[in-house]
Every structure is written in C-alpha cells, then in structure tokens.
C-alpha positions in Angstrom: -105.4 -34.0 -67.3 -108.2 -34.3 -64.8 -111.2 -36.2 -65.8 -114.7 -34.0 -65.1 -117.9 -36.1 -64.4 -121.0 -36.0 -63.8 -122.9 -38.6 -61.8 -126.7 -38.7 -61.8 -128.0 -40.9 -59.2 -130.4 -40.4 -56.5 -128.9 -43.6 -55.0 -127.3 -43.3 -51.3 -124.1 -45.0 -52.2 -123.7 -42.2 -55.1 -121.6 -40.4 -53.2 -119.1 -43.3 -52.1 -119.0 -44.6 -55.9 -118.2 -40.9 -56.6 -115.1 -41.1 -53.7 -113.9 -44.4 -55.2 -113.9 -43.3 -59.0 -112.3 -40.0 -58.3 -109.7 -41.6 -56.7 -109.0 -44.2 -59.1 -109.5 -41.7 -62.1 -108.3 -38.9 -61.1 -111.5 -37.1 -62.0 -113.7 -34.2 -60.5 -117.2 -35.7 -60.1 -120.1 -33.8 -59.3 -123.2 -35.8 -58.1 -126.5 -34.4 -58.8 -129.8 -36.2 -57.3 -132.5 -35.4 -60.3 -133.0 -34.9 -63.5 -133.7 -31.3 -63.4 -130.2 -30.7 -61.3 -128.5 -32.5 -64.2 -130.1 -30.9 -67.0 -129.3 -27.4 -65.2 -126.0 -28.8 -64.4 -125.4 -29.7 -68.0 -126.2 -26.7 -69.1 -123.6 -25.0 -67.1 -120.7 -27.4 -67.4 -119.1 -29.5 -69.6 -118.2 -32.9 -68.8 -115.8 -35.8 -70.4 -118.4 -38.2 -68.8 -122.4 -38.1 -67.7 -123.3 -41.5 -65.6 -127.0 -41.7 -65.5 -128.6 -44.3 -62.9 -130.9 -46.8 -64.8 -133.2 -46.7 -62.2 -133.5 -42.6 -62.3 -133.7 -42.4 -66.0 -136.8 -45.0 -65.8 -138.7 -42.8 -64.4 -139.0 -40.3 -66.8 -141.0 -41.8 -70.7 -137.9 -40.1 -72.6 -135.7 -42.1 -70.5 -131.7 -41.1 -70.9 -132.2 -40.0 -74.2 -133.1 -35.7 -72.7 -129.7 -36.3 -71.0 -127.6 -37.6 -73.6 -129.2 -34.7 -75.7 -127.7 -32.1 -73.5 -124.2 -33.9 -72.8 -122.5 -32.7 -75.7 -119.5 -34.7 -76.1 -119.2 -36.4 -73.2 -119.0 -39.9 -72.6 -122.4 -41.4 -72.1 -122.7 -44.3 -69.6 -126.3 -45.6 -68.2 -125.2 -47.9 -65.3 -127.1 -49.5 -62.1 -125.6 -48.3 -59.2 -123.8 -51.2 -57.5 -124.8 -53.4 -54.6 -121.7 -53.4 -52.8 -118.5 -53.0 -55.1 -118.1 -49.7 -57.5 -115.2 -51.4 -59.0 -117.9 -52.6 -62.2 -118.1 -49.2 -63.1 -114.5 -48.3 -62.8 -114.1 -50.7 -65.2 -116.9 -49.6 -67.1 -115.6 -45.3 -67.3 -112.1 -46.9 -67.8 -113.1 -48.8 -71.1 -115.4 -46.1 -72.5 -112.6 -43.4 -72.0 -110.0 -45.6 -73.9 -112.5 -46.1 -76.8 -113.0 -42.1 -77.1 -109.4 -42.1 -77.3 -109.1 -44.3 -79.5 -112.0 -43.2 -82.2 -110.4 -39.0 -81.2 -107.2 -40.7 -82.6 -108.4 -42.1 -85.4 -110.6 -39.2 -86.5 -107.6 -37.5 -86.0 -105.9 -39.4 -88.4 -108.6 -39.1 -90.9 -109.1 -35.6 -90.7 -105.3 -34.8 -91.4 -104.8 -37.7 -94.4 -108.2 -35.9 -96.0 -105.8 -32.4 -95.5 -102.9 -33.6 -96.3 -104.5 -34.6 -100.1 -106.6 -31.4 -100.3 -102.9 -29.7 -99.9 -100.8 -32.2 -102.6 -103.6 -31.9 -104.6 -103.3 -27.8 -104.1 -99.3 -28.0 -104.7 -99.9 -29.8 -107.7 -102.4 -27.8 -109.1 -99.8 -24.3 -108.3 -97.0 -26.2 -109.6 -98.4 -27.3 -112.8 -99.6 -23.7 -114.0 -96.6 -22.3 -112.9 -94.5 -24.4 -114.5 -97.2 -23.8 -117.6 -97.1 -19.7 -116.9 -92.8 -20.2 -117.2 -93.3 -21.7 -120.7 -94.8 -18.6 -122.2 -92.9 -16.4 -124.8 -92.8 -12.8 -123.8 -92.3 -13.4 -119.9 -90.9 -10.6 -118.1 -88.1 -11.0 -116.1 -89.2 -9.4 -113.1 -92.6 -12.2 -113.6 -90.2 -15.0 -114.3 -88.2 -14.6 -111.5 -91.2 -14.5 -109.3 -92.9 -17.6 -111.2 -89.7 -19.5 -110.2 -89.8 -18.8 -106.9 -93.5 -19.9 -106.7 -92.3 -22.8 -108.3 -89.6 -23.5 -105.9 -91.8 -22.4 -102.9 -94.7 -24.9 -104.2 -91.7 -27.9 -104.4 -90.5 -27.4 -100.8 -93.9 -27.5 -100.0 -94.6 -30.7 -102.0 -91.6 -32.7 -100.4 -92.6 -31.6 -96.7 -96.1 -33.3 -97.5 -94.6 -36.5 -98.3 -94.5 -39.0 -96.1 -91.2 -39.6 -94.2 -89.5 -42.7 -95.4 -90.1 -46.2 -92.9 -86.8 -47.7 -92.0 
C-alpha cells in the first residue's frame, strides 16, 4: 500500500526531500508552503504522515500543536529540513511508521483478547441457563429439543473460542 504524506515546509529543498522520500517509501507526498495550505489541505485529505518544518511551525505562538490537531491519525513528525542529506528523515518516517505498526498490532491484539472474554464470558453465561432451563420438570419436547440445540450451538461456540493448542 502506498504511503500518503504531507510535507509542510516553505524550505526550497522541500521539494527534492519530497522526490527522495517518495522514492524510498513509496509514498504520495504533497508539499504545501504555509500553514493555511496545510490546514485547508488537512481538511481535505487524510494522510498516514504530516511533516511539519520546525522553522515554519515557530512562527506561529501555537506552534505544531493547530496541525497536529487537524491530522487525525496520521503520523506526526516536526523535523528541520536538512542541510544537504534527506536521508535523516527517511530514517526518521521509516521508524515512526514501524512504531504505528507496531502499537496498530498490539491494540489489535488487545481489542480482540478483551472480545474474545466478553464472548466466553457470553457462552458461559447461555450455556449455564440452558443447561439450568433442561433441568426443569414439565419441559416440552418441542422446548427441550430446542434447549439442546442451544446447548450444543453454545459448545461449538465455546471450543472455537479456545485458544489453538502450541506444539
């Protein structure tokens, strides 16, 4: 998947940081001069990564903080734009991207242990009253039969949830 940036920098060497990133990342990067053209911008678009230049967000008493506002969930990086080698903030996009997938991974994790409870708490919960609703005297057959298949629907359920055996 392509990478979409956006680069904030009134700098002249913007654009050939811009050339050597895309190349490297594979990314679409759209430069924008200002802070009004990134806001607008921002606004528009969404990005996986907003680069502000130091030196542009100084300017302004709120700093980078209005941008980071309006980026969403993009990657945030305030960098000074490079004397002479862009390969600093390659480095810099590369090890910020690996981080967001690394804490997207383990939010992922969390999110499905936290349903995977929720659930065998659920199963447990239908297979205990069911098993409870069996045990009454007078039962119809016609409920019976349909408590037992509850039952058996709520077990199949129960053993999928379980985690697969490590060899």
């Amino acid at each position: 998947m392509e990478a979409t940036i956006l680069l904030v920098s009134a700098s002249a060497k913007a654009e050939g940081c811009a050339s050597f990133l895309s190349k490297r990342l594979n990314a679409s990067i759209e430069i924008v001069a200002n802070r009004r053209s990134a806001l607008a911008t921002l606004r528009r678009n969404e990005f996986q990564v907003v680069m502000v230049d130091a030196d542009l967000a100084m300017q302004y008493p709120d700093g980078a903080d209005l941008f980071w506002q309006h980026s969403g969930l993009a990657l945030p990086i305030l960098f000074r734009m490079p004397a002479e080698d862009c390969s600093v903030l390659l480095r810099e996009v590369r090890a910020g991207l690996a981080r967001r997938e690394r804490e997207q991974q383990l939010a992922r994790r969390a999110v499905t242990a936290a349903l995977e409870a929720e659930l065998k708490s659920s199963v447990t919960g239908i297979l205990l009253e069911s098993e409870l609703a069996l045990r009454e005297p007078g039962l119809s057959p016609v409920l019976e039969r349909r408590l037992r298949h509850l039952t058996e629907l709520a077990i199949s359920l129960r053993d999928r949830l379980r985690p697969e055996p490590s060899s």
